[in-house]
C-alpha positions in Angstrom: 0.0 0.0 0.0 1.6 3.5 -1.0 1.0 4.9 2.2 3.6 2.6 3.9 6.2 3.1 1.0 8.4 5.6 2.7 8.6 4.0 5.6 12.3 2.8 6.8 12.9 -0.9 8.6 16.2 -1.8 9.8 17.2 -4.9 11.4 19.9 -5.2 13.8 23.0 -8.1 13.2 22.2 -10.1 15.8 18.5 -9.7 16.1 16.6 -11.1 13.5 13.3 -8.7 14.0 12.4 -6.2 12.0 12.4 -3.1 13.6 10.1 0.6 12.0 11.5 3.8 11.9 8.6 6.0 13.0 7.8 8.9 10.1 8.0 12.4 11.0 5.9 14.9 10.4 6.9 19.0 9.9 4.6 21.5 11.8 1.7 22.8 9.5 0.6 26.4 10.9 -2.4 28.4 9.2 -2.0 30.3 5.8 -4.1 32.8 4.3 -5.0 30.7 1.5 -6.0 27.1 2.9 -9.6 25.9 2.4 -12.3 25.0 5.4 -14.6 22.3 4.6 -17.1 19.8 6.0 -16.5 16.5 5.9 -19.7 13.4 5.1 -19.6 10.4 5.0 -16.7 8.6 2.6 -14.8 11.2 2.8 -10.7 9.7 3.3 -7.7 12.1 3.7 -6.1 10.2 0.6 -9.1 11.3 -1.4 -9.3 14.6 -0.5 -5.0 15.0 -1.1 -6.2 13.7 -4.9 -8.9 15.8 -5.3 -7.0 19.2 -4.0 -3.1 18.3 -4.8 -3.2 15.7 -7.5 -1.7 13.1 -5.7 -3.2 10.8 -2.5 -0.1 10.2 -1.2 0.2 13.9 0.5 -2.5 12.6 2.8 -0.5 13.3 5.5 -0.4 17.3 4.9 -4.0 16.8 5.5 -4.2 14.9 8.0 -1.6 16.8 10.0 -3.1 20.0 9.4 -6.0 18.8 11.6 -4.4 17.5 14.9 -8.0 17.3 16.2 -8.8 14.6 14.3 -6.8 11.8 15.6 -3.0 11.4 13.9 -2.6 9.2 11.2 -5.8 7.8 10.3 -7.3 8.5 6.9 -10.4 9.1 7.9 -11.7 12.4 9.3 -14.9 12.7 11.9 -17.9 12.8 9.9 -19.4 16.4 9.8 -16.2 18.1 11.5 -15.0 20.9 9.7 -11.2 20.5 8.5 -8.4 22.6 7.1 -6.5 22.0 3.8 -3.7 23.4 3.2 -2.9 25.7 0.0 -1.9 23.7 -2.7 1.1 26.5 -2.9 2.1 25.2 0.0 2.5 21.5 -0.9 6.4 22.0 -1.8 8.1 23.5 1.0 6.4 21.3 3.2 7.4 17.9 1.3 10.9 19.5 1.7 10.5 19.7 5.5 9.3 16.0 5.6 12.2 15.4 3.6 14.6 17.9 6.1 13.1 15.8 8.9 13.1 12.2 7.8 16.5 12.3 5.6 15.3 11.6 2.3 17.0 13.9 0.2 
């Protein structure tokens, strides 16, 4: 599934198990520009990062953006009202996720 790709496991010499390297996320304050909606039911962050940034894996910038809402699951409370960031935005925060989880 594509939302697990980018996540690291390492295993040690001596101990076979397999060990995840937990994701970081960067800090997602308010901007001018990002779009309040209500959610119904169906609606999935992954969706919602297709429908507004052209790609479902950004999910995260979504679901980050709405601490409220419970941390990494893709689905938002039904009726709750979240925030999406600016599509201008997308960039320099894929760079801080980048900054903070060495992937460049």
């Amino acid at each position: 599934m594509a939302r697990y790709d980018n996540i690291l496991i390492v295993k040690g010499q001596n101990d076979p198990k397999r060990r995840y390297i937990n994701v970081k996320y960067p800090n997602i304050p308010l901007g001018p520009q990002d779009i309040y909606v209500y959610t119904s039911l169906g609606d999935r962050y992954d969706v919602m990062a297709l429908n507004y940034y052209k790609d479902s894996s950004l999910w995260w910038i979504i679901n980050r953006a709405n601490p409220n809402q419970g941390a990494g699951s893709l689905f938002p409370t039904i009726g709750s009202q979240i925030r999406i960031p600016s599509s201008n935005r997308v960039a320099s925060l894929i760079s801080a996720y980048e900054v903070l989880n060495l992937q460049n």
